[in-house]
SEKOL-890952 format. One record per residue (C-alpha): residue in one letter; x, y, z. Coordinates in steps of 0.25 Angstrom, whole numbers, plus 2048, in hexadecimal, padded with zeros to 3 digits. Layout:
N
<site r="A" u="X" v="Y" w="Z"/>
...
// end
This chain:
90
<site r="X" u="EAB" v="163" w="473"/>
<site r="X" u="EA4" v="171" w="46E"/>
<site r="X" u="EA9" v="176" w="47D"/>
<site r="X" u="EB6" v="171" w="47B"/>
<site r="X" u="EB8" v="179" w="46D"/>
<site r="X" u="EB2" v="186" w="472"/>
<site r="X" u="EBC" v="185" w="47E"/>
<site r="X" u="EC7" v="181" w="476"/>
<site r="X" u="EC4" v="18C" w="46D"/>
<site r="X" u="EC2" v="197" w="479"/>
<site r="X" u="ECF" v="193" w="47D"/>
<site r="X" u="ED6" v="193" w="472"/>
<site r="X" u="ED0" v="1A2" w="470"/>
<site r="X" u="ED4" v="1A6" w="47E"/>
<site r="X" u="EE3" v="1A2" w="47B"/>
<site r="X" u="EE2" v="1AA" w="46F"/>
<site r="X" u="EDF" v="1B5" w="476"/>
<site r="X" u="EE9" v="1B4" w="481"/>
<site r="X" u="EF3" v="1B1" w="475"/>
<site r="X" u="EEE" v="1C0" w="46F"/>
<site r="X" u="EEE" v="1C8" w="47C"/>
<site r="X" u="EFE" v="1C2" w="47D"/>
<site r="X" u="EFE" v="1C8" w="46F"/>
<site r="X" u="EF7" v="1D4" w="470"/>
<site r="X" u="F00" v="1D7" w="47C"/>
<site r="X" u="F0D" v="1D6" w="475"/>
<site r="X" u="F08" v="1DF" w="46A"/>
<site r="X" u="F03" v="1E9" w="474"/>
<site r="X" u="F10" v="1E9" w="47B"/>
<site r="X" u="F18" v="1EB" w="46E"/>
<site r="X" u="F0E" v="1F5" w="469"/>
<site r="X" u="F11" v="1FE" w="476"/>
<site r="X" u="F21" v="1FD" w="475"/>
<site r="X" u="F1F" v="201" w="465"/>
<site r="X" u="F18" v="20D" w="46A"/>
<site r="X" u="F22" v="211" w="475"/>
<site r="X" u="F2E" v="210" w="46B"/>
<site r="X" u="F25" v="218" w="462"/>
<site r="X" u="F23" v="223" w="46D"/>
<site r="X" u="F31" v="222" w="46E"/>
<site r="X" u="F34" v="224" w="461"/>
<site r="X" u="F2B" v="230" w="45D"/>
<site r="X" u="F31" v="235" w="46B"/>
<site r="X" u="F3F" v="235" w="468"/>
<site r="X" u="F3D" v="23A" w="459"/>
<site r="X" u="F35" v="246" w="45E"/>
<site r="X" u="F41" v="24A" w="467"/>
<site r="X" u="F4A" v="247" w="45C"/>
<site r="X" u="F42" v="250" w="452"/>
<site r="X" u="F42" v="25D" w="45D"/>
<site r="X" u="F51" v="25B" w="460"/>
<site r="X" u="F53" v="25C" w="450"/>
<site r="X" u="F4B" v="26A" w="44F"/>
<site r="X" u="F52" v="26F" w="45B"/>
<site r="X" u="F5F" v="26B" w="454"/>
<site r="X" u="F57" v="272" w="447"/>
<site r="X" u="F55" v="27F" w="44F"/>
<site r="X" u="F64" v="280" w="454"/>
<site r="X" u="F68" v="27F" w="445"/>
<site r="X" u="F60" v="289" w="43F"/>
<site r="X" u="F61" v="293" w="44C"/>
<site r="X" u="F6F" v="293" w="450"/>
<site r="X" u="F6E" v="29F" w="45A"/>
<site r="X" u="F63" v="299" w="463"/>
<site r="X" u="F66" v="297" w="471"/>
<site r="X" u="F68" v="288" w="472"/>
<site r="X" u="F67" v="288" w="481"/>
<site r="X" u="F58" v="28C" w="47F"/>
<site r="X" u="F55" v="283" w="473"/>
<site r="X" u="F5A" v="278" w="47B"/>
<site r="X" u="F4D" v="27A" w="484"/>
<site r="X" u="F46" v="276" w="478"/>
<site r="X" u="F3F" v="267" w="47B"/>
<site r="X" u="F35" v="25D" w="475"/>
<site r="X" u="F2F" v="25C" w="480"/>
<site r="X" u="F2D" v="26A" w="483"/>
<site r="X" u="F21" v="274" w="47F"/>
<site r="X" u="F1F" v="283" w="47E"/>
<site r="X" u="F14" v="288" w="488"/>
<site r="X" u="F12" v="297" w="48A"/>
<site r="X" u="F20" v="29A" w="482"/>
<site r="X" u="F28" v="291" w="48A"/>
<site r="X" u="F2F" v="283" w="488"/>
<site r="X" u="F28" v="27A" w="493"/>
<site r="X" u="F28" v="26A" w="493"/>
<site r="X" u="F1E" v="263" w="48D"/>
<site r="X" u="F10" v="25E" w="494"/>
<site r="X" u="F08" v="254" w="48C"/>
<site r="X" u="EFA" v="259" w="48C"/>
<site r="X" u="EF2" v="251" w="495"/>
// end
């Protein structure tokens, strides 16, 4: 009887386990789409906040050339006086 409990009681703890693997999966998975929309997010308000200081700079300086302020970029850096795309340090 003393073997039956314990077994009872293992397996009642192994399908508690199983049940908060199933659990711990779906948070997991919700956790990781919660961060992509969040990368996307801070993305998208990071172009947003450069396209509004570009538009900031064509106000206040009318006579710049528009052609060369269009190759302004987010995603661009200065290196050795020039505009080049941007490399992630590694």
């Amino acid at each position: 009887a003393a073997q039956d409990e314990k077994l009872s009681k293992l397996s009642k703890e192994k399908d508690e386990a199983v049940l908060s693997v199933g659990t711990l999966a779906d948070e997991k998975a919700r956790l990781e789409s919660d961060v992509t929309e969040l990368q996307l997010y801070a993305a998208n308000q990071y172009d947003e906040g450069f396209s509004f200081a570009i538009e900031q700079v064509k106000l206040l300086f009318p006579d710049l050339d528009a052609e060369r302020l269009g190759e302004a970029d987010a995603m661009n850096q200065i290196v050795d006086g020039k505009l080049v795309p941007y490399v992630p340090p590694q």
